[in-house]
N, C-alpha and C positions, 0 to 999 in steps of 0.2 A: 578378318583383320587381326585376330589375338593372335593367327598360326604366324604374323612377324615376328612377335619376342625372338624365337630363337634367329632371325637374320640380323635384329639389332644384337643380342646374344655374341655373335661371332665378333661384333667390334670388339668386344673385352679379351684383352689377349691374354695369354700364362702368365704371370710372376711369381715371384714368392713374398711368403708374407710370413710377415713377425710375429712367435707366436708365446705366450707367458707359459710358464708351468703353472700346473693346477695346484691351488691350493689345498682346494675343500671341494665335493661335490656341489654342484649347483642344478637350482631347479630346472625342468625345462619349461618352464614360463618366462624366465628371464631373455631367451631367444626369438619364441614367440612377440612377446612386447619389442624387443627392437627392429624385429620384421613389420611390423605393424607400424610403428611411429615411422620404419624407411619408408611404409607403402600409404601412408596418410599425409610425409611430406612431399613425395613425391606428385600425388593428387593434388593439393594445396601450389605446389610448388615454391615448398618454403625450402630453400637451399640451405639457411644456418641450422635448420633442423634435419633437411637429408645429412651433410656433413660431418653432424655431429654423431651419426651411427658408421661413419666409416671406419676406416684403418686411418692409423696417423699416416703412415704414407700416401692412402688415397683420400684422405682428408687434405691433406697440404696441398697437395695436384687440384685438388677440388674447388677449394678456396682461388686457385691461382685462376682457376677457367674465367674468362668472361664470363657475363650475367647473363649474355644470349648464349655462350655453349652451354651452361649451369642448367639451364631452361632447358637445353634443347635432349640433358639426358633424363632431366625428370619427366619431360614427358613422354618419350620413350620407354621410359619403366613401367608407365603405366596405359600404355598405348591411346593416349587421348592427346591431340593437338592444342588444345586447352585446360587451363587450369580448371579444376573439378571440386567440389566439395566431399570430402570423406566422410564416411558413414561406417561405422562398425557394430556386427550385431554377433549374439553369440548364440548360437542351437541348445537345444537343453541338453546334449552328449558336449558340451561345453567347445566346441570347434567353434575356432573363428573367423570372421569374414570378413573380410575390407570393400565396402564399394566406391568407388570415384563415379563421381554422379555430376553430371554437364548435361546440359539442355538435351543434345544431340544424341548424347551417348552416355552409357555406362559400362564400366568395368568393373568386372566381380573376379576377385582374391581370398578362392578359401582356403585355408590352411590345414593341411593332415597332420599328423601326430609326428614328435619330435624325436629324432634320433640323436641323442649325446654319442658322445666318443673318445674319452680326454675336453682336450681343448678343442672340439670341433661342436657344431651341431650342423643336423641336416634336416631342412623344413620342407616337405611337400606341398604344393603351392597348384593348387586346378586356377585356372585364367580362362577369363570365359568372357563373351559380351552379352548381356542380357537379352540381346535382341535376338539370339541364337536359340530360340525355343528347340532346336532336334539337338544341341550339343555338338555341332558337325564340327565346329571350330575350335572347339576345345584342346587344353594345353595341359598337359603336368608338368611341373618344373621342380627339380631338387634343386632352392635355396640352401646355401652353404653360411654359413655364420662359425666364426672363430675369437674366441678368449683373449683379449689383449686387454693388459693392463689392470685385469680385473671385469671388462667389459665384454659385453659381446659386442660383435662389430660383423657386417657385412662383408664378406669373402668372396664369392662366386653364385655366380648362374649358372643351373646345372654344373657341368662340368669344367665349364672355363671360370679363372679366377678374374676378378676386378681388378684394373691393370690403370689406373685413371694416368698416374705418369706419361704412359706410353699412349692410351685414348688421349690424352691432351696436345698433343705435337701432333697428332693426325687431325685432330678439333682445329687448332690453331690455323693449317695449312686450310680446311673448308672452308673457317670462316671468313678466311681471307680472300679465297675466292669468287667467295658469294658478296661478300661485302665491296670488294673491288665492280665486280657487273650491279651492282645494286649504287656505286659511286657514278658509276660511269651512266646509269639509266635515270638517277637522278638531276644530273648537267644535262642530259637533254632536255628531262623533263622543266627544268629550268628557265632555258632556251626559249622553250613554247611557251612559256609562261610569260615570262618579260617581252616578249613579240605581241604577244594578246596584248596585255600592259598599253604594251606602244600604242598599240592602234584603236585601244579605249580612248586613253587619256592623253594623245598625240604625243608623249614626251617618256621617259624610263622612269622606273621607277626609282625612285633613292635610294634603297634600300632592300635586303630581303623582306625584310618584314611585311612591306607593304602588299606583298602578294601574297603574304596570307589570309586564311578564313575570318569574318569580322566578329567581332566576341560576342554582337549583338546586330538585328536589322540590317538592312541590305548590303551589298557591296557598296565600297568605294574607293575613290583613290589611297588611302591609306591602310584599308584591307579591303584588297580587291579580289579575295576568296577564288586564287585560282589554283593556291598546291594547299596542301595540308600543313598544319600548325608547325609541325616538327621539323619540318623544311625548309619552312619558313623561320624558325628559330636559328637554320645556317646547322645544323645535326641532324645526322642521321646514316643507322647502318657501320659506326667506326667510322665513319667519314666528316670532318669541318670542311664549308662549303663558304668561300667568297666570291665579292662582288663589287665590280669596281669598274665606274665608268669612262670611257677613256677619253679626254678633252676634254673641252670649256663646255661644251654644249650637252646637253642631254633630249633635247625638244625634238622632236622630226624623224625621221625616217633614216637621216646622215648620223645622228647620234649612235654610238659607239661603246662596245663597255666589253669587259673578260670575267671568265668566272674560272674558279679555280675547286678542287676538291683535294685534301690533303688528311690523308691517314690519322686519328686521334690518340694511338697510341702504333707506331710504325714500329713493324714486325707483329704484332697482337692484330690489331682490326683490319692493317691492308698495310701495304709495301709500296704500289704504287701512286703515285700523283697526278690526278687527272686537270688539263687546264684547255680550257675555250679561248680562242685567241680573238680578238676585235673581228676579223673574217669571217668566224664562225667555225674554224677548224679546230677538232680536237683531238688532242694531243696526249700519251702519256709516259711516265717512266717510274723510274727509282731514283727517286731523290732522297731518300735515308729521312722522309719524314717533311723535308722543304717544301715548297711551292712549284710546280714544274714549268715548264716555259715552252713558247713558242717553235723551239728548236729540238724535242721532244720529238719522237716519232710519231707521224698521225694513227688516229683509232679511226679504224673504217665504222 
């Protein structure tokens, strides 16, 4: 698992980066400690703390990412699918070591000795998963850290530099693709849900709400625990989901209703507009963020 770094690695493309004149010599502890604090929030996955060791340009890209892409590079950094709790120990030859520690897994980040340069430093970084008793999987990585502003700040992986501007227009375009099939798998699952619905309680339901999980003791018509909380709040995935039934009746089998799925922030979490028509056909477009309509081209 640890020999992906370098394929998540390649997403960080070249740029250039801003860099201060030197003052004064500086320690190389101070490189150290902001390698540490990126590799402890990244296990946490505290994003105002990964951020605050970037570069101001890949700070501001950083900040701009959704909370799911934000998520989605910290856990990459530190190759765990889940948030982890950090651990730091230090050997009596004073080398340091970060582990991210989750039920499942761990990841261990020791650190080699520091190479200054000017305004550069370069950290040697062995990545390893504990479960890896023969070391078959193991990684050396030169971590790049560079002088701004006075600070040291995160630069590059091995040899590619942090490029978050340009990884965020490519973040932006996945998420929206993932988010659009996660809109569109949500309306069906919908569908099925208000159908159960029907044929519980012979009539629709009024609302999302009602089909969700009940906060206590068993189902019923007003939580009749058939989607998950989040769905039932009408969110979910960059997606706002309505529901609206169509005619005076709601009772039987004739009763009629549309559901809709409309992007939460259009161009950021999705582009397209997904909508169910009283038929049951579903439909979708670019509506620049609107509600789509029945004359939409259908979604097989």
């Amino acid at each position: 698992m640890v020999e992906r770094i370098l394929g998540y690695s390649a997403l960080l493309l070249l740029t250039s980066a801003q860099t201060a004149p030197i003052a004064r010599p500086q320690s190389a502890s101070a490189p150290v400690e902001t390698l540490r604090n990126i590799l402890t929030a990244a296990c946490s996955q505290d994003a105002k703390q990964f951020g605050g060791n970037l570069t101001v340009r890949n700070a501001d890209a950083f900040a701009s990412l959704t909370k799911a892409a934000q998520t989605t590079l910290l856990r990459r950094f530190v190759l765990l699918e889940q948030a982890g709790q950090p651990r730091v120990e230090k050997d009596e030859q004073g080398n340091l070591t970060v582990f991210c520690v989750t039920p499942e897994l761990t990841t261990q980040m020791q650190f080699g000795k520091v190479e200054l340069r000017d305004n550069l430093a370069y950290l040697p970084l062995v990545v390893k998963d504990t479960t890896d008793t023969q070391d078959a999987n193991t990684r050396r990585i030169i971590m790049g850290l560079v002088r701004e502003n006075g600070h040291w700040k995160l630069l590059s992986l091995g040899v590619l530099l942090l490029d978050l501007p340009t990884l965020a227009e490519e973040w932006d375009r996945a998420e929206i693709q993932n988010n659009e099939k996660s809109a569109l798998n949500s309306v069906k699952e919908l569908a099925a849900a208000i159908e159960k619905y029907r044929v519980t309680y012979t009539r629709l339901p009024g609302a999302l709400i009602e089909l969700g999980p009940p906060e206590k003791g068993a189902a019923k018509s007003s939580q009749a625990g058939l989607i998950e909380k989040e769905l039932a709040d009408g969110r979910k995935d960059g997606y706002l989901f309505r529901y609206v039934i169509v005619g005076a009746s709601d009772t039987g089998a004739p009763a009629k209703y549309e559901l809709a799925a409309i992007p939460v922030e259009y161009g950021r979490t999705g582009t397209r507009s997904f909508y169910r028509d009283a038929a049951g056909v579903v439909h979708a477009a670019d509506h620049q963020g609107a509600v789509g309509t029945q004359l939409d081209p259908k979604v097989e």
